[in-house]
C-alpha positions as CSV (number, residue, x, y, z in Angstrom):
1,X,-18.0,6.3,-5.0
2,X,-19.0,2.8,-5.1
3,X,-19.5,0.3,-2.6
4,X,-19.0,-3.7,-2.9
5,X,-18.7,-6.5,-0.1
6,X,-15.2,-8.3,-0.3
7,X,-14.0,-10.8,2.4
8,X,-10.6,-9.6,3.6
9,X,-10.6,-11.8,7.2
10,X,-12.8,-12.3,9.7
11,X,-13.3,-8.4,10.7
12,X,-13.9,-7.5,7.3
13,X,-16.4,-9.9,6.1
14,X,-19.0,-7.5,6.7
15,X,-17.5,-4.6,5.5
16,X,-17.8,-3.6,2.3
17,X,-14.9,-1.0,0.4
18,X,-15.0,1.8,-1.1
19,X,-14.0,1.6,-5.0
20,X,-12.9,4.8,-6.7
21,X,-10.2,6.6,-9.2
22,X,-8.0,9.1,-8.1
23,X,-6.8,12.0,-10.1
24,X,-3.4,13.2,-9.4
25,X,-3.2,16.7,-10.0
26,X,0.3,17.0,-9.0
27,X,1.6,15.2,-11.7
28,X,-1.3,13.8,-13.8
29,X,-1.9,10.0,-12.8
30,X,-4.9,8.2,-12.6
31,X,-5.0,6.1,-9.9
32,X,-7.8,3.3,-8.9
33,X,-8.2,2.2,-5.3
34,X,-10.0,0.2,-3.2
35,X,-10.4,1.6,0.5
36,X,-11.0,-0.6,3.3
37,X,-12.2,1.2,6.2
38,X,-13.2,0.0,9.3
39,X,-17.2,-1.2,9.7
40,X,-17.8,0.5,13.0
41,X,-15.0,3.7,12.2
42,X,-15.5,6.6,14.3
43,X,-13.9,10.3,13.3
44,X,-13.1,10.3,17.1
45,X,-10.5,7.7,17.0
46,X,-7.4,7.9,15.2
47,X,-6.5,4.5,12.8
48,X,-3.3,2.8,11.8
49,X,-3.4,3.0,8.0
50,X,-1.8,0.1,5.7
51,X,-0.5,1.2,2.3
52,X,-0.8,-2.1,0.1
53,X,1.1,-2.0,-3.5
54,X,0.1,-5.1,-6.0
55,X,2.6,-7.5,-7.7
56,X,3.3,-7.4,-11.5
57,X,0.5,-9.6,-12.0
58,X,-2.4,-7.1,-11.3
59,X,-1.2,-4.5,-13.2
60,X,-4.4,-2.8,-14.4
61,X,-6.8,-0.3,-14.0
62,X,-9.8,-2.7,-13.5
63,X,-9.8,-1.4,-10.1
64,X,-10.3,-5.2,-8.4
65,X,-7.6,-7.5,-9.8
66,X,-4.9,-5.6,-7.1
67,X,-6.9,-7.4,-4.2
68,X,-6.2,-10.7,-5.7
69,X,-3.5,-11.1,-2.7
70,X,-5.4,-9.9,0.2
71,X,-7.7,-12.8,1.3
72,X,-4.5,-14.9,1.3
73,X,-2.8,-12.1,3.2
74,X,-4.7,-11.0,5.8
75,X,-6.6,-14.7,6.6
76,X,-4.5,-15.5,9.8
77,X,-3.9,-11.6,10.9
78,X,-6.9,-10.4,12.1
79,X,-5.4,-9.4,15.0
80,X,-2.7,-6.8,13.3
81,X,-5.5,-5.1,10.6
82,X,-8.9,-5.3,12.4
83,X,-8.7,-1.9,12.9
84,X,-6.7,-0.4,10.4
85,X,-7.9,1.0,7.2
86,X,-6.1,-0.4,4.2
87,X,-5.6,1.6,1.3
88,X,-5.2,-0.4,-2.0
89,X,-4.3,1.7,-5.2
90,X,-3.4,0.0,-9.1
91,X,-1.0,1.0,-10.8
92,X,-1.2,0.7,-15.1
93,X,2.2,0.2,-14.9
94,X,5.5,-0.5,-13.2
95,X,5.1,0.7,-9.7
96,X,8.1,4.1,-10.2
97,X,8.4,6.8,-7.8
98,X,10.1,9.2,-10.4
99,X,9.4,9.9,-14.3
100,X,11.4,12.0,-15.7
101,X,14.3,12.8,-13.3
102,X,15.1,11.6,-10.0
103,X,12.8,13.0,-6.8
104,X,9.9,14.3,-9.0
105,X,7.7,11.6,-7.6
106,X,5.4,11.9,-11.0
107,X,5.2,8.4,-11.6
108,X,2.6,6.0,-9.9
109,X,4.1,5.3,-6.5
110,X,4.3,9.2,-6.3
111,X,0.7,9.1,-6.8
112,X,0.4,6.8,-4.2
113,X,2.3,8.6,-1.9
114,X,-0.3,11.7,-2.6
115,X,-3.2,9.2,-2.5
116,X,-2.1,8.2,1.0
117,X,-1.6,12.1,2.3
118,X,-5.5,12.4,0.5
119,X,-6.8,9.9,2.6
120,X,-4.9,11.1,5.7
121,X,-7.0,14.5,5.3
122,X,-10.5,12.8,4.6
123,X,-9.9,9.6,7.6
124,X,-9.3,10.5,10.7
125,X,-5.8,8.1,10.7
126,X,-2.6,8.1,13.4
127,X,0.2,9.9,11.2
128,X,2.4,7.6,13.4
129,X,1.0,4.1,12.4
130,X,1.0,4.4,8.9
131,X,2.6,1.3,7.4
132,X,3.5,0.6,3.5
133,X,3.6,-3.7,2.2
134,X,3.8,-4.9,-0.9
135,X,4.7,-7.9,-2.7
136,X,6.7,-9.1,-5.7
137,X,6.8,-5.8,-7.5
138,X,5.0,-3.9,-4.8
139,X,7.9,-5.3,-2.7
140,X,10.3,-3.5,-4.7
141,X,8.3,-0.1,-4.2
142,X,7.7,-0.8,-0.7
143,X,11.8,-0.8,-0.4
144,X,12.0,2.2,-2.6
145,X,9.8,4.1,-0.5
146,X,11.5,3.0,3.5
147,X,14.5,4.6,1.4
148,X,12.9,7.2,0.3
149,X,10.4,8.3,2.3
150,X,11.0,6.2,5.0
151,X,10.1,9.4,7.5
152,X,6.3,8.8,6.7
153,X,6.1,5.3,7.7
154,X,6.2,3.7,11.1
155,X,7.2,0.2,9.3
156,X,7.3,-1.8,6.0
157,X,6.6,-5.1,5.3
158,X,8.0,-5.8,2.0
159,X,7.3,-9.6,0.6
160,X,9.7,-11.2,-1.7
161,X,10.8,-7.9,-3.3
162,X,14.4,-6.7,-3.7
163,X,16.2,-3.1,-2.3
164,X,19.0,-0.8,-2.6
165,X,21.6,-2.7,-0.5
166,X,24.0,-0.2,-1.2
167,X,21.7,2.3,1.0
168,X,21.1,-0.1,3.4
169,X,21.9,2.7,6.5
170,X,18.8,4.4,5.5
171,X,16.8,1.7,7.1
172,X,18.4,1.1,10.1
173,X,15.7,3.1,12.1
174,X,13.1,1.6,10.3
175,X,11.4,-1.8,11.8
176,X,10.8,-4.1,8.7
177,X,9.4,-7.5,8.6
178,X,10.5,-8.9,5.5
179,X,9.3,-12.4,3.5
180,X,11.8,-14.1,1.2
181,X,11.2,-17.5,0.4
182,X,14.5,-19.5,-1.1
183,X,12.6,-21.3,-3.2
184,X,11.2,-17.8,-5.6
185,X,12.8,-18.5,-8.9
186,X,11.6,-14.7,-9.6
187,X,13.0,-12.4,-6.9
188,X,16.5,-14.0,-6.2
């Protein structure tokens, strides 16, 4: 494990992450991440945990280019993740919950989703403040996953990424900000 200084917002700017790979043995992933934990974190207190899934554009495994968003993101909202450690995983690919047939969660946002419960066991984290956000792409997964598995999260903040309207029921107990500009050509 690796550690490298990365401004985030004010709290963070002198915290440095953790940069590592995880191995899925549940269904065979590899999945860098970048962990942001809190500089004065204490296994006494329980944390809010942020689940942050890239766009299209930082598809990789270069394990950095997925925190291209985060400066811009986090600048003004100190307030909301000064004490909350973010988890940032990469996906190679398209983020997909399934593979090969529907609930097998072998693809990368399945891996994610066992990255997260990983982290949960080694960080001492509330499992009642764990949120999921994404945008573009990882807006689309962050939808997919408040309809899927929205029981795990206590919100989602998905940013100009598109849903199942047709399952739009399933989120009714779910708070979600959401951030659609009219003006993105990509996500209509």
């Amino acid at each position: 494990v690796e550690m490298y200084p990365f401004i985030i917002e004010e709290h963070y700017k002198k915290t440095d992450y953790i940069q590592d790979v995880f191995y899925d043995t549940q269904n065979g992933n590899t999945l860098p991440y970048c962990l942001f934990v809190p500089k004065n974190y204490s296994s006494s207190k329980k944390y809010p945990v942020i689940l942050f899934l890239h766009g299209a554009g930082e598809i990789g495994t270069d394990n950095v280019t997925q925190l291209n968003n985060l400066s811009n993101m986090f600048e003004y909202n100190s307030d909301i993740v000064s004490d909350a450690i973010i988890l940032c995983p990469q996906s190679p690919e398209w983020w997909n919950l399934d593979r090969d047939e529907y609930n097998d969660y072998k693809g990368t946002l399945g891996s994610a989703l066992h990255l997260l419960n990983n982290i949960q066991k080694k960080y001492s984290c509330d499992s009642n403040r764990i949120y999921v956000m994404g945008l573009s792409m990882g807006g689309y997964a962050t939808w997919s996953l408040l309809e899927r598995c929205g029981n795990i999260f206590a919100a989602g903040v998905p940013i100009c990424g598109g849903g199942n309207y047709d399952n739009g029921a399933v989120y009714k107990d779910i708070p979600i900000k959401i951030y659609h500009g009219t003006a993105d050509d990509t996500v209509a």
